[in-house]
GUZA-382009 format. One line per 5 residues: their letters; for each residue x, y, z of N, C-alpha, C. Coordinates in steps of 0.1 Angstrom, whole numbers, plus 5000, padded with zeros to 4 digits. Example, Ala and Ser with C-alpha at 12.3 -4.5 7.8 and 13.67 -1.06 7.14 Angstrom:
BEGIN
AS	5132:4943:5078:5123:4955:5078:5132:4967:5078 | 5128:4978:5071:5137:4989:5071:5129:5000:5079
END
This chain:
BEGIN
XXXXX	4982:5636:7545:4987:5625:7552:5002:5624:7550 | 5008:5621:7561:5024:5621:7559:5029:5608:7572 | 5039:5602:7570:5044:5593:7578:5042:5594:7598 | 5037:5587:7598:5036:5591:7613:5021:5593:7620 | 5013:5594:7610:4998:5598:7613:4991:5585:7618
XXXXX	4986:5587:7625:4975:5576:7632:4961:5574:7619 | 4964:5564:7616:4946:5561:7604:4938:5548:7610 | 4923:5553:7601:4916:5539:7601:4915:5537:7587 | 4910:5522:7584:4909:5516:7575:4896:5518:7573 | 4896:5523:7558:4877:5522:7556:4874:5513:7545
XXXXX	4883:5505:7540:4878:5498:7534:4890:5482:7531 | 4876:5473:7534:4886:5459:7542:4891:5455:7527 | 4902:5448:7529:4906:5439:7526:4915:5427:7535 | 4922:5419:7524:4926:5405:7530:4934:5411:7542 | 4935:5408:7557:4943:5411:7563:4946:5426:7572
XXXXX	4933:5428:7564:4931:5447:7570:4916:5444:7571 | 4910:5443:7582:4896:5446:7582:4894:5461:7586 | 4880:5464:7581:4877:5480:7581:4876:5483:7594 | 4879:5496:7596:4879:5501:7615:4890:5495:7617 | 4902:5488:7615:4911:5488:7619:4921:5500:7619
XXXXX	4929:5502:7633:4937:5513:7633:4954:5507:7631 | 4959:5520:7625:4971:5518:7619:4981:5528:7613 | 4992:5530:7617:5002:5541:7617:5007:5541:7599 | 5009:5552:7597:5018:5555:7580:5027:5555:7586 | 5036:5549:7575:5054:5544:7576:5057:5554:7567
XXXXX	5056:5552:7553:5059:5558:7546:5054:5558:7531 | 5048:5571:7524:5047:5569:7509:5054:5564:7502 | 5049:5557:7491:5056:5546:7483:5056:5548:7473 | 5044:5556:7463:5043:5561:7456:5031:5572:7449 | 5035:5578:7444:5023:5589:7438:5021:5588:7425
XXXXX	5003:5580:7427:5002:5577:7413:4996:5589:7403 | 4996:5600:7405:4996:5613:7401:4986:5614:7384 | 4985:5621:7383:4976:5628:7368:4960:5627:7380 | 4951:5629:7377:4939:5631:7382:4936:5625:7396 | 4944:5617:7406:4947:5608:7417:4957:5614:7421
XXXXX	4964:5627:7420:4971:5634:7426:4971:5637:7442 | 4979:5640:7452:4977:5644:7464:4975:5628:7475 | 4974:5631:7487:4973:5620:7492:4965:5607:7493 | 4954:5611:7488:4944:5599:7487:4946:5595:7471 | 4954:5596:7462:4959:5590:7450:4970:5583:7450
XXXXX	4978:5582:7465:4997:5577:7469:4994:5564:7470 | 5001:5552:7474:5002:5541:7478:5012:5542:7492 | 5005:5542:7501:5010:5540:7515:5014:5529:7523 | 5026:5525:7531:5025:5513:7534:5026:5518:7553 | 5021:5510:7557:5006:5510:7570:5017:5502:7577
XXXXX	5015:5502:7589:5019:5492:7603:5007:5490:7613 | 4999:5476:7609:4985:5473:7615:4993:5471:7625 | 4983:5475:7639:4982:5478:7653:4976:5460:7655 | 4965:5454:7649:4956:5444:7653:4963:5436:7650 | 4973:5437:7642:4978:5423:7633:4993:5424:7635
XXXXX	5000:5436:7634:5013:5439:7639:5022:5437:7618 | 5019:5433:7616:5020:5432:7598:5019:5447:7592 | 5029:5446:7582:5029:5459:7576:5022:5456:7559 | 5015:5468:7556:5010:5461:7541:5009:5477:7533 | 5004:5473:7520:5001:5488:7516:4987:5491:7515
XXXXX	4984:5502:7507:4971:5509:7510:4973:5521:7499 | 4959:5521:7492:4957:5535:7488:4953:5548:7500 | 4956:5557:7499:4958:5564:7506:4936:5570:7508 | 4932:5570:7496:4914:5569:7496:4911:5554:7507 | 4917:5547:7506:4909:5537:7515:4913:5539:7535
XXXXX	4922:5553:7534:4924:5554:7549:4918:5567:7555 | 4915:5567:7569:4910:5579:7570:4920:5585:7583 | 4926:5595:7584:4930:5605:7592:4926:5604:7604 | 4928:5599:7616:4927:5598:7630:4931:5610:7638 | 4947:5613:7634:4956:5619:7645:4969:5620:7633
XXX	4969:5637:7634:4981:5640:7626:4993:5644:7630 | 5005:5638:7631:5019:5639:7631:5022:5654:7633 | 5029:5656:7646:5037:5673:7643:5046:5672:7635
END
């Protein structure tokens, strides 16, 4: 997962319901030791439904459409 990728939400929270789609801005941080690699980062998202930007574990998104 890298800046720029089209995701869905798979798992809701306040403000992000699940199946919502939503572009990566940019990694925020890598919380690294055994949660290494992209689904261990904190990503912050630009909701399409809501237009609000929030963060995200990178496990709770799923890969749509990946960025050249």
């Amino acid at each position: 997962m890298r800046a720029g990728d089209l995701v869905r939400v798979t798992q809701a929270s306040l403000g992000r319901p699940k199946g919502s789609l939503a572009l990566v801005e940019t990694k925020l941080k890598d919380l690294g030791g055994h949660h290494s690699g992209p689904s261990g980062a904190i990503w912050q998202i630009h909701m399409f439904q809501t237009g609000i930007k929030t963060r995200c574990l990178g496990r709770d998104l799923e890969v749509i459409s990946e960025s050249r």
